[in-house]
C-alpha distance (Angstrom), angle and dihedral (degrees) to the residues before:
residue distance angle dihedral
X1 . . .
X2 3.69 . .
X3 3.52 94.8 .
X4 4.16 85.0 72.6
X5 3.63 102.2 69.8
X6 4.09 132.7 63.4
X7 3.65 96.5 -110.2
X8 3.78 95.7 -148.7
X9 3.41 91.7 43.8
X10 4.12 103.5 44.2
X11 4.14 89.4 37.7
X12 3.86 92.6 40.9
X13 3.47 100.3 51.6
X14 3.88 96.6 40.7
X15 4.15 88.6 50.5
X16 3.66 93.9 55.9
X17 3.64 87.3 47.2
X18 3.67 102.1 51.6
X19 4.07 85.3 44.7
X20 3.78 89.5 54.3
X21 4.05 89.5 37.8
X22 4.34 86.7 54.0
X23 4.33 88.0 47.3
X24 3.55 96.4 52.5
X25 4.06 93.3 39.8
X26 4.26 97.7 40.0
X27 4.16 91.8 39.1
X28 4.34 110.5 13.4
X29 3.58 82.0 155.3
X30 3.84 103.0 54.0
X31 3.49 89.7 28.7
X32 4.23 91.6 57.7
X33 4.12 87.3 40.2
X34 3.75 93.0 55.0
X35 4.14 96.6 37.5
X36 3.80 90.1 43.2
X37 3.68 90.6 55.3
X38 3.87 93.1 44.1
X39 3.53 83.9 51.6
X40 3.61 99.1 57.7
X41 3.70 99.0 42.7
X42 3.74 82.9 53.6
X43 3.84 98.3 56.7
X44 4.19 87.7 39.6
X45 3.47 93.4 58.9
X46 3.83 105.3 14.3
X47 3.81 97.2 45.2
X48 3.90 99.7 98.8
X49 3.37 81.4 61.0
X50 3.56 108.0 61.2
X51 3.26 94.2 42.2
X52 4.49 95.5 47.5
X53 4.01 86.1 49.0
X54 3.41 98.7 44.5
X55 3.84 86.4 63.6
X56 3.84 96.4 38.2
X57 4.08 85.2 59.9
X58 3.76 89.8 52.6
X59 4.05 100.2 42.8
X60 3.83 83.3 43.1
X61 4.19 98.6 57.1
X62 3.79 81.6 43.0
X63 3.67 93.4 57.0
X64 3.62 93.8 41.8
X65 3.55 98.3 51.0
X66 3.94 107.0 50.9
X67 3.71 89.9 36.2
X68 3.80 127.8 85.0
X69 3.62 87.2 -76.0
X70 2.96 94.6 65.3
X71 3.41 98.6 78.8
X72 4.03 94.6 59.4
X73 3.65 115.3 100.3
X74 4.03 140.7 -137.4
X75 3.45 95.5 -98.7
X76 4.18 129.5 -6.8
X77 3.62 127.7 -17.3
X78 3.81 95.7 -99.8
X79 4.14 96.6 41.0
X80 3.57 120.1 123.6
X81 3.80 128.2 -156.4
X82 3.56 122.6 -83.0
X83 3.77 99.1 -142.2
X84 4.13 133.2 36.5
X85 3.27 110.4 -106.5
X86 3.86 106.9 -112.4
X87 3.95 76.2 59.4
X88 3.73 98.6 52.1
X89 3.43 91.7 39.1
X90 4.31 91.9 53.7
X91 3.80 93.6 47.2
X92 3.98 89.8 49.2
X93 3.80 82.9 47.3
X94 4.07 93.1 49.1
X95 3.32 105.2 37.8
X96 4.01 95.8 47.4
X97 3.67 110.1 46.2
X98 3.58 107.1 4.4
X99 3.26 112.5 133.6
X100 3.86 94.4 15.9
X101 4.20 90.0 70.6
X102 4.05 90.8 51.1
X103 4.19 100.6 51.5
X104 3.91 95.2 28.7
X105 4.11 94.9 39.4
X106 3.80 98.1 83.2
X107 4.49 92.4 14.6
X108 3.72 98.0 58.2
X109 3.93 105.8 51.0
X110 3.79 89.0 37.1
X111 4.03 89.9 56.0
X112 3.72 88.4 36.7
X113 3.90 92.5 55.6
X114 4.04 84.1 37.0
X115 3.81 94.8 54.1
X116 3.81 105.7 18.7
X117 4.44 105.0 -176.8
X118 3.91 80.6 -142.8
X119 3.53 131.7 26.6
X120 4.13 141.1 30.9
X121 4.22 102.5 -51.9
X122 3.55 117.6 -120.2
X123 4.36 95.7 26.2
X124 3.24 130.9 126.6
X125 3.80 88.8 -113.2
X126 3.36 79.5 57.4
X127 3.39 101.9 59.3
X128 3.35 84.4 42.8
X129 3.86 92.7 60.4
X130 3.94 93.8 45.0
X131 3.87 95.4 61.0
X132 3.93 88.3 47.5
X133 4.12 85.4 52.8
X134 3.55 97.6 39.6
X135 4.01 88.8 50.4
X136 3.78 92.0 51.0
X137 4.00 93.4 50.2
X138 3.89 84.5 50.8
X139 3.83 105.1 34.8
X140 3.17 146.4 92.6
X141 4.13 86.2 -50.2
X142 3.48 96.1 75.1
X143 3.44 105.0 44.6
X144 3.75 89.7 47.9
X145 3.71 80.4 71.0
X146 4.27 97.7 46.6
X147 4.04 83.9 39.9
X148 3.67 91.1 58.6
X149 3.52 103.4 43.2
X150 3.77 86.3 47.0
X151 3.78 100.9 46.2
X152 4.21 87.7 54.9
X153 3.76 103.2 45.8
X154 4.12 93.1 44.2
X155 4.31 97.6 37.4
X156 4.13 76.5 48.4
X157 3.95 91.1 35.3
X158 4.02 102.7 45.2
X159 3.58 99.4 25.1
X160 3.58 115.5 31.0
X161 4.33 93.8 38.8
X162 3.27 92.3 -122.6
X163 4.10 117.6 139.7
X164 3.77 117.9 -95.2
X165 3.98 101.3 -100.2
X166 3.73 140.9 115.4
X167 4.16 89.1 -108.3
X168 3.74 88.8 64.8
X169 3.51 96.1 65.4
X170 3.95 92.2 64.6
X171 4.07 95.5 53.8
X172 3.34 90.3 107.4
X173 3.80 94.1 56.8
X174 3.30 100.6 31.2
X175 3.51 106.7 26.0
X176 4.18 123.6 -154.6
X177 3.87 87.5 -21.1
X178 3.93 79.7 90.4
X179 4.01 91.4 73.9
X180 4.45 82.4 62.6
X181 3.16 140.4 57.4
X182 3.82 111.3 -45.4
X183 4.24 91.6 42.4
X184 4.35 78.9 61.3
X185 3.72 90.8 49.0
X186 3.53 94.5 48.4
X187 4.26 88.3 43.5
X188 3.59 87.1 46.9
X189 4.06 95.1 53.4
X190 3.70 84.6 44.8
X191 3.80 84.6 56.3
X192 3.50 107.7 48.5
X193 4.13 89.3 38.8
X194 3.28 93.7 52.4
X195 4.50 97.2 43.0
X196 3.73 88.1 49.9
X197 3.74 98.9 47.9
X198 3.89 91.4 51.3
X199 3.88 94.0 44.5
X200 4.22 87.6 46.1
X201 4.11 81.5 48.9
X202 4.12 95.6 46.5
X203 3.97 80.9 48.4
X204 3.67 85.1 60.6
X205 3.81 102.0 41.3
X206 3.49 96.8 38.4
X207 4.59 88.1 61.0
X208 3.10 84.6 49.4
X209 3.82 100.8 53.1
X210 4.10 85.4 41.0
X211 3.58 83.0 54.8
X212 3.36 99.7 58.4
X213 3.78 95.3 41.8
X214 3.26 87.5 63.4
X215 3.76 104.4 46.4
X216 4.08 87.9 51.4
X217 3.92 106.4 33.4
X218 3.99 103.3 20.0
X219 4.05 91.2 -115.1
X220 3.57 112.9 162.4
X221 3.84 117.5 -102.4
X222 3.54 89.4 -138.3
X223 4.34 115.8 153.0
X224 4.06 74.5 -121.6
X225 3.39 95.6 58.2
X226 4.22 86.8 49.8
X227 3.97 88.4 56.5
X228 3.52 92.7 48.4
X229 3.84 95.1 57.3
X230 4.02 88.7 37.2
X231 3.99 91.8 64.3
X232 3.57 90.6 39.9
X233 3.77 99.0 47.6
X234 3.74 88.0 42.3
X235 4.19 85.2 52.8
X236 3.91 87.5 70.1
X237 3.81 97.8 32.2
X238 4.28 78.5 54.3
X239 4.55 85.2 52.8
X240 3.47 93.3 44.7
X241 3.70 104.7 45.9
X242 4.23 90.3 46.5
X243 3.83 84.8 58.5
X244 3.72 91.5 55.4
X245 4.25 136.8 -138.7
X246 3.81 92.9 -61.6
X247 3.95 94.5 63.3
X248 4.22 117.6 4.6
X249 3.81 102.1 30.9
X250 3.55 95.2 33.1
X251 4.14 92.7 48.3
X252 3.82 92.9 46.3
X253 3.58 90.8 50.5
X254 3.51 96.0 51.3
X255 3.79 89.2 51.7
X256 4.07 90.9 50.4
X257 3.23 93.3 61.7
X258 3.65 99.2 50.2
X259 3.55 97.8 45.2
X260 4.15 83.3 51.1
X261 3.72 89.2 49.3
X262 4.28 95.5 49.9
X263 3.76 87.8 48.5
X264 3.66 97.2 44.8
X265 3.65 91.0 46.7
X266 3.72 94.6 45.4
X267 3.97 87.5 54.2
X268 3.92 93.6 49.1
X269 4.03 88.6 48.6
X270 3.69 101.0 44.4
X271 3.73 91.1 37.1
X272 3.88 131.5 61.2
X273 4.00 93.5 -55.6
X274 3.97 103.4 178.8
X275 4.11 89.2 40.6
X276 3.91 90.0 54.9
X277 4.38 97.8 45.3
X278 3.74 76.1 52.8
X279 3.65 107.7 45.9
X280 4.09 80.4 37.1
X281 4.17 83.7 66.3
X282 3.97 100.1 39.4
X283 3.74 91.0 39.1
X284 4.03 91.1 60.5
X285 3.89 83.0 38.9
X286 3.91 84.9 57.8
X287 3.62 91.3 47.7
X288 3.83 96.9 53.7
X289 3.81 93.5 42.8
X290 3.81 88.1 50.7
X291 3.86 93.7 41.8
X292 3.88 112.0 102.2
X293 4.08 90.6 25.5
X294 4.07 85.6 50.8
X295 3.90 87.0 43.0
X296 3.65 98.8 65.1
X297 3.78 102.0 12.7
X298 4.33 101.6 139.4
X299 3.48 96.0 157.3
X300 3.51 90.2 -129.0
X301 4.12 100.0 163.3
X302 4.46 92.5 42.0
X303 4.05 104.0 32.5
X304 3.23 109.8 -147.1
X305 4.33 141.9 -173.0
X306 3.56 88.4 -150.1
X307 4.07 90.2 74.9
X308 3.69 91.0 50.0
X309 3.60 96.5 44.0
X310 3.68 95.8 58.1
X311 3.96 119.3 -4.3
X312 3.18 94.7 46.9
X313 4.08 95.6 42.9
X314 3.52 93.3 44.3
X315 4.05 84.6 60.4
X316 3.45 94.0 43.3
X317 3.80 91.6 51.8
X318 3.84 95.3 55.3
X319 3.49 91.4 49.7
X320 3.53 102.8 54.3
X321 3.87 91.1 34.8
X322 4.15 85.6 53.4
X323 3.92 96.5 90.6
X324 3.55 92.1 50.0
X325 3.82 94.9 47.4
X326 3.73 101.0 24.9
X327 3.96 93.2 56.2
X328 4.76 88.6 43.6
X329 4.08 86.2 56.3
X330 3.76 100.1 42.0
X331 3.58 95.7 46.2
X332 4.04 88.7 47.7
X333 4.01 88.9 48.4
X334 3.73 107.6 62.1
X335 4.05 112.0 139.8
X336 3.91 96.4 33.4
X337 3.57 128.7 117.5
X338 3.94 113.9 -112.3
X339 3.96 91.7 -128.1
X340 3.75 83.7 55.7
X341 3.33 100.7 42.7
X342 4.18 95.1 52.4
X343 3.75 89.3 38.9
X344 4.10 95.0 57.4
X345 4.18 83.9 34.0
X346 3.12 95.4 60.8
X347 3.62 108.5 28.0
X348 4.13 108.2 32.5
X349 4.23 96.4 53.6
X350 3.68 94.8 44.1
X351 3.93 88.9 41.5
X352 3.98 84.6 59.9
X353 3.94 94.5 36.3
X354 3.51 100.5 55.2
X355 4.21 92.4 46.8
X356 3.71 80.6 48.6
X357 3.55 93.7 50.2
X358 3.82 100.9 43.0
X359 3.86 95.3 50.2
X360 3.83 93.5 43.6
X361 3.93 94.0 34.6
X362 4.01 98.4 39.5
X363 3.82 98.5 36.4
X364 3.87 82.7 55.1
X365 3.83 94.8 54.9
X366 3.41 94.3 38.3
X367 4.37 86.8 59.7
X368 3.69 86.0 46.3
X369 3.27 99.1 64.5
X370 3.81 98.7 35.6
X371 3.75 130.1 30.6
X372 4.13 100.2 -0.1
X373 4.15 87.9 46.0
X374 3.56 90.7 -154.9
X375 3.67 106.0 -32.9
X376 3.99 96.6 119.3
X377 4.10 88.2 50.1
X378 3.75 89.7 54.9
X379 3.50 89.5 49.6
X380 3.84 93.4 58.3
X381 3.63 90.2 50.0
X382 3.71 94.7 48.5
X383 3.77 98.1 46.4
X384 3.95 127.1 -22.0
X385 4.00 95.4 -154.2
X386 4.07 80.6 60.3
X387 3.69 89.6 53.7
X388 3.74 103.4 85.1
X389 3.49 99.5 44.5
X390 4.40 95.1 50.9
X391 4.10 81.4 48.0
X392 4.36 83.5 55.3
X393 3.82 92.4 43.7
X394 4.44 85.7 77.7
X395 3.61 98.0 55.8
X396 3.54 137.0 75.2
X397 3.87 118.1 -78.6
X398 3.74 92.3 4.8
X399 3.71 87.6 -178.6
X400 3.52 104.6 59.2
X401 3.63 88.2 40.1
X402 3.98 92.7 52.8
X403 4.26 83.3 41.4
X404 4.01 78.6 56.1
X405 3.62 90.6 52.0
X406 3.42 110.2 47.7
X407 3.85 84.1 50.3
X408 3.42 93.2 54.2
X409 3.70 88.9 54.0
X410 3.87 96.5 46.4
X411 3.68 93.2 55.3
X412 4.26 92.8 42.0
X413 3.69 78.6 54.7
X414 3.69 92.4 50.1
X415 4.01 92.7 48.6
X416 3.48 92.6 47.9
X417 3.87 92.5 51.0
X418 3.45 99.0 42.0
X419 4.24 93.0 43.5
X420 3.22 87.0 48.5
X421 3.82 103.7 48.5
X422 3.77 87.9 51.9
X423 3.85 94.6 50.3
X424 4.25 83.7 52.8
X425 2.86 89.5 45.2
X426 3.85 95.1 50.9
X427 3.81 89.2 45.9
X428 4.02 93.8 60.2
X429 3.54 103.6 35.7
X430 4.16 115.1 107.2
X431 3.53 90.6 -107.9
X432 3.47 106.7 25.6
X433 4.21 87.2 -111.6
X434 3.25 113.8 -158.1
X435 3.79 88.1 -145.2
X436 4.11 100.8 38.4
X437 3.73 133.1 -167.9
X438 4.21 114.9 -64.7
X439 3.39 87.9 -130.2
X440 3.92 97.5 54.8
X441 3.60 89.3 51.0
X442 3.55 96.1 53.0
X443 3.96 85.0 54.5
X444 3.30 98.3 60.6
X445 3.48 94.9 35.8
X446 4.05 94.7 63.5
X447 3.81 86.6 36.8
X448 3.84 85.1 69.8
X449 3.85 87.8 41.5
X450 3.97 83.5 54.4
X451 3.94 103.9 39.1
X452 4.16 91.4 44.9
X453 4.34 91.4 52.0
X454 3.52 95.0 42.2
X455 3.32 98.3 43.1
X456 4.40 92.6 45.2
X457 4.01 80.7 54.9
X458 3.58 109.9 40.6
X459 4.47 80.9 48.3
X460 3.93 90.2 -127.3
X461 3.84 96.6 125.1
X462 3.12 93.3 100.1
X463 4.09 97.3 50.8
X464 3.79 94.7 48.2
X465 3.57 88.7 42.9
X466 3.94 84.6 62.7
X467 3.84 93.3 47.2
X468 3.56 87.7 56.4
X469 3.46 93.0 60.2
X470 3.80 99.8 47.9
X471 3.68 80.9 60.5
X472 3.62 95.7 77.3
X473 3.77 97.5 66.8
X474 3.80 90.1 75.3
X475 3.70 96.0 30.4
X476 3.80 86.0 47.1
X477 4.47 84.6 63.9
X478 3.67 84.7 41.3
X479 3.39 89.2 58.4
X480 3.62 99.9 48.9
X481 4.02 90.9 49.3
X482 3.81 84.3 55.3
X483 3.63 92.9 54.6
X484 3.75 84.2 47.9
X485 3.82 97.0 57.1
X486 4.14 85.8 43.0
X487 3.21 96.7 66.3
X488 3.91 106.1 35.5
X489 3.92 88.6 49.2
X490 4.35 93.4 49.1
X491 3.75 86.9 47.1
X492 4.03 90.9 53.0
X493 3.72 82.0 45.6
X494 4.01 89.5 56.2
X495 3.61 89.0 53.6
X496 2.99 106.7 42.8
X497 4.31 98.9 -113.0
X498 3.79 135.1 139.0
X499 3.78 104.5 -129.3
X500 4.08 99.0 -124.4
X501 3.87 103.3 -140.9
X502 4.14 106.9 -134.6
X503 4.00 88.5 -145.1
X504 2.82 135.2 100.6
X505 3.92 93.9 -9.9
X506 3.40 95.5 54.8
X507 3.29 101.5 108.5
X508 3.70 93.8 41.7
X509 4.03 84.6 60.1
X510 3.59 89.8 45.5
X511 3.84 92.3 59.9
X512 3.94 97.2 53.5
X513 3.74 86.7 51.8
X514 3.48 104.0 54.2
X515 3.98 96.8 16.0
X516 3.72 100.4 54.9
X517 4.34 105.8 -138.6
X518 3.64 115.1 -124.4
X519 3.82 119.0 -137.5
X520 3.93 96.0 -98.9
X521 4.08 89.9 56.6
X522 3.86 90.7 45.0
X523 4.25 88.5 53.6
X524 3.69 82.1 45.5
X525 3.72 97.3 61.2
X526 4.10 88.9 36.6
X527 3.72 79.2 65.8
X528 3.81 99.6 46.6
X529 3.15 108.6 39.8
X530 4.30 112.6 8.0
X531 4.09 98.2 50.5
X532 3.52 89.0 48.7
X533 3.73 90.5 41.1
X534 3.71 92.6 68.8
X535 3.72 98.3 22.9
X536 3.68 74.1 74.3
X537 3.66 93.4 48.6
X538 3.73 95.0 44.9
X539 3.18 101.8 46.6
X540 4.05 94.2 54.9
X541 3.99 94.9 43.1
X542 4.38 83.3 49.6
X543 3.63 82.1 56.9
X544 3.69 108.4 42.2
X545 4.13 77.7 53.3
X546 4.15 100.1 -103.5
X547 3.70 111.2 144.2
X548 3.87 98.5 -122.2
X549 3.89 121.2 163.3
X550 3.87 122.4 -160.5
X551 3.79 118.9 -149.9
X552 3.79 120.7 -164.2
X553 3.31 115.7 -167.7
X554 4.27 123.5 174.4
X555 3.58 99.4 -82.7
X556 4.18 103.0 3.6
X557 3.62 137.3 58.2
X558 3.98 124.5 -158.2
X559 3.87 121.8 -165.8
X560 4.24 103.6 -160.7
X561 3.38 127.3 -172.1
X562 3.82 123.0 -165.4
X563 4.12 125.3 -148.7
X564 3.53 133.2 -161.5
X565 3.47 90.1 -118.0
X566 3.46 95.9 64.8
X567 4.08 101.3 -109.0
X568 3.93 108.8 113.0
X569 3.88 117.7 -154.8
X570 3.65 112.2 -142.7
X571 4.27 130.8 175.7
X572 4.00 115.2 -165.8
X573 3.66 129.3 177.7
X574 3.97 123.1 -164.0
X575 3.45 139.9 152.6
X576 3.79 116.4 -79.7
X577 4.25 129.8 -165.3
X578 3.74 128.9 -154.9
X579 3.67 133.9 162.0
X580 3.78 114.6 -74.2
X581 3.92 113.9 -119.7
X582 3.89 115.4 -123.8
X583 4.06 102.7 -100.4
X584 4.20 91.5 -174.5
X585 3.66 146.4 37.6
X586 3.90 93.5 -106.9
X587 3.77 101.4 43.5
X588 4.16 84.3 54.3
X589 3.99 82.0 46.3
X590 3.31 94.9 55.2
X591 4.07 97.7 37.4
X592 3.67 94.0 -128.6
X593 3.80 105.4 176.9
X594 4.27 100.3 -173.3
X595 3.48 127.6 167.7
X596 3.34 130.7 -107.7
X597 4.15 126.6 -168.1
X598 3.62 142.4 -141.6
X599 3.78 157.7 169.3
X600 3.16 111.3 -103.8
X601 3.82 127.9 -174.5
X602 3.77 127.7 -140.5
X603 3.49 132.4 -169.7
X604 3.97 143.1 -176.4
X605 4.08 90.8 -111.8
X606 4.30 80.5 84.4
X607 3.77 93.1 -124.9
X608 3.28 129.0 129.1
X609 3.65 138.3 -55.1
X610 4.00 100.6 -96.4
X611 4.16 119.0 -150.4
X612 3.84 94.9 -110.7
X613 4.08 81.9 174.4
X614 3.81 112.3 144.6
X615 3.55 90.0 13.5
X616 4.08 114.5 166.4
X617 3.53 106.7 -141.1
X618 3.61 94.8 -117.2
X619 3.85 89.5 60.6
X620 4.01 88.8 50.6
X621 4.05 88.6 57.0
X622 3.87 88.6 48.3
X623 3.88 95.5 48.6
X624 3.80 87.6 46.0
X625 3.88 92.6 47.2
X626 3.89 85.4 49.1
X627 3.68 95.9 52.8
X628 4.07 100.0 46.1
X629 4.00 79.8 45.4
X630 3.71 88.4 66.1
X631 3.96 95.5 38.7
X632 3.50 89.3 58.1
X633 3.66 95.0 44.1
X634 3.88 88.8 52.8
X635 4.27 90.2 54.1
């Protein structure tokens, strides 16, 4: 059993955890005193920041997608998704905003048109000016962020082979130093960000369903009452999960967003239905008018709490939720093409966010001002997980809509539990499987279970909550270096190059360029590093039941593989001479034309020999893997 997970990584992680865990439990006080100050240092100086990468994320996916690179896909040329896309599209949905769209839907407008940062509270201009807000803090922003990390760690995942983890994403910087130490600190940060962002986001949906329990049956909103529905919720998140994406995640999805559809629908029908297609259009209107001025707004000539308190979070948030939901949609999007996969990530949530938000978040403001005269405002400022259900209480059958919502709720919770235990669990496993022991799943499915009720007892939600957020200043460079790698590896992908990592072969490299190999080295690296190369190769196309040959000759190898067709595939390395180019004054002097040797790589594609010299073996199975990749494509 043990031999399943990456020690350093599953022990790591969970130590840091329990230590925070004990600090927030012992001294919740302290512990929100010191992270709240941390916090606001952070946005002081950090702010600019946030609010500059933010945009680079977006203008980057934007780039990347209607460029060349567009055309690449999530895994090889000829893949196909795994999922339809109504399913894709519902667990992308579920798993990234769940719970956030049913507590803010009706609580964020309201306090918006409440609090506005710049007109006359309580207006129609500013209710005008809370829908443009609330669609910027839910647009296309934040899922620029998810759409990033996701594009990286499946184009890395599905195409390149590399295992579905945050530490792949930096191979092209870093190289096979992502398989040591710092690849399990950067899987363990993805860890810990991404278990206390869920359990501060079950603390949220889990008031809110206590909330609603009590408004229809009269059941105590007791913190008691919260851990009893945690473990219980957690009990089906625990089924699902064990029966994987294909059946239990997938199937709950599905059902989330139908249930959100019905009681959307049933809002916009019984409500003011004409007013809200309307608003619907002016809103997004708003949103574009507002976009670049939104984009970079810092308030820089009239400071301001009100950018802290919510711009400024809300970026903060994504961020450090990112690992969690970046690493869910990449490993659900294999066999998609990355133009389509940042066109329907960027356009098909927020499409179905902002509807949601406009019908829940006008039809609210419109009551406010009319028949509830104030009553749904006072609500938010009492308590925002009452919110939703005082909005409910003016429309027909309130109580089988508020039955609606708290089941909505329960089974976001459920998705976003049972996601997220399988994207831990991912994370810690020995080879980052994609489909990870039961038992590890289960682990990190009560530890969520554990971390949320302690946490909702002890009061220190709201301090961890805080830490989690402090982590996205370094996760927000993390995620800039991952764009980074992106981008250099899809262009060597358009051209057809194996990205030569400087470290720790660099000085290897450095030696054949300025010490010229003779022919006897060059056979000895053939031997080290090419035969076993595509030994490897061989040996896994021989068992997956291609009929590949490998010919050794005294000095070459040749890897050939035969089609029914009639065209063979075939990959040889041998040792190649050319004239040596004058390096000083007195070997030009002198015309010295020496020789200088080295490994050159062949393929069926009829380009080129390519300078394989140096050559780790790792890099030979890639550039071998890339080649038969575009054979096959060609058939």
């Amino acid at each position: 059993m043990l031999a399943s997970i990456n020690a350093r990584t599953f022990w790591g992680a969970s130590a840091i955890i329990g230590v925070l865990l004990l600090v927030t439990l012992i001294i919740p006080d302290t512990a929100a005193s010191v992270f709240g100050s941390a916090q606001n240092w952070t946005i002081e100086n950090f702010g600019w920041f946030y609010v500059t990468a933010v945009a680079v994320f977006f203008v980057l996916l934007l780039v990347i997608a209607f460029g060349p690179m567009g055309r690449l896909k999530l895994g090889p040329d000829d893949s196909e998704p795994d999922f339809p896309f109504l399913s894709w599209v519902a667990m992308l949905f579920a798993a990234g905003m769940g719970i956030g769209l049913m507590y803010f839907g009706v609580a964020e407008p309201v306090q918006h048109y409440v609090n506005p940062p710049d007109v006359t509270p309580e207006t129609m201009e500013a209710a005008r000016e809370a829908m443009a807000i609330t669609y910027t803090h839910w647009g296309f922003h934040g899922w620029a962020i998810y759409g990033l990390v996701g594009l990286a760690l499946g184009y890395f995942a599905h195409r390149k082979g590399l295992p579905l983890a945050m530490r792949s994403a930096f191979h092209p910087l870093i190289g096979d130093r992502i398989y040591g130490p710092i690849g399990d600190l950067i899987d363990i940060f993805a860890i810990c960000g991404t278990l206390f962002g869920i359990a501060t986001s079950l603390g949220l949906g889990v008031s809110q369903i206590v909330s609603g329990l009590n408004a229809v049956f009269g059941l105590p909103a007791t913190p008691w009452m919260q851990v009893v529905l945690i473990v219980a919720v957690v009990g089906l998140a625990t089924i699902s999960v064990l029966s994987g994406v294909g059946k239990g995640v997938r199937r709950l999805s599905e059902l989330n967003l139908i249930m959100a559809v019905c009681l959307m629908l049933f809002i916009m029908l019984a409500g003011p239905t004409l007013f809200l297609i309307r608003a619907y259009v002016q809103n997004f209107g708003l949103y574009l008018d507002h976009f670049i001025v939104r984009s970079f707004t810092l308030y820089a000539y009239e400071p301001r709490a009100w950018l802290a308190d919510w711009t400024l979070f809300y970026w903060s948030w994504w961020i450090a939720w990112s690992p969690f939901v970046g690493l869910f949609i990449a490993r659900i999007s294999r066999g998609r093409s990355v133009r389509e996969f940042v066109v329907s990530v960027l356009t098909v949530p927020t499409a179905f966010t902002f509807l949601w938000m406009t019908v829940f978040g006008n039809s609210a403001m419109a009551l406010d001002m009319g028949i509830s005269q104030g009553a749904i405002s006072d609500a938010v400022r009492t308590d925002l997980s009452t919110a939703l259900f005082r909005f409910l209480d003016y429309f027909p059958l309130s109580t089988v809509t508020s039955i609606l919502a708290i089941a909505l709720v329960m089974v976001f919770f459920v998705t976003s539990a049972d996601s997220g235990a399988l994207i831990l669990a991912n994370l810690s496993s020995a080879h980052n499987d994609e489909d990870a022991p039961g038992w590890m799943r289960v682990y990190w499915a009560v530890l969520l279970a554990l971390v949320s009720s302690a946490l909702l007892l002890a009061g220190g939600l709201s301090a961890l909550q805080t830490a989690t957020l402090l982590a996205a200043l370094p996760f927000g460079i993390i995620l800039l270096l991952m764009g980074a790698g992106l981008v250099r590896q899809m262009n060597a992908d358009l051209h057809g190059e194996v990205i030569e990592q400087a470290a720790p072969h660099l000085g290897a490299r450095l030696r054949f360029i300025f010490a010229p190999a003779s022919r006897e080295q060059i056979i000895r690296q053939i031997n080290q590093t090419a035969c076993p190369a595509l030994e490897e190769v061989y040996a896994a196309l021989s068992a997956n039941a291609e009929f590949a040959n490998l010919d050794r000759q005294e000095d070459e190898i040749t890897l050939t593989i035969d089609n029914e067709k009639g065209t063979s595939f075939f990959y040889r390395v041998a040792p190649r001479s050319r004239p040596r180019i004058a390096l000083t004054a007195s070997e030009a002097r002198q015309n010295r034309r020496l020789n200088e040797w080295r490994m050159a790589a062949n393929s069926s594609d009829g380009k080129r020999a390519r300078d394989i010299t140096g050559f780790t073996r790792e890099q030979i199975v890639s550039d071998v893997l890339e080649h038969l990749q575009r054979w096959r494509a060609a058939l």
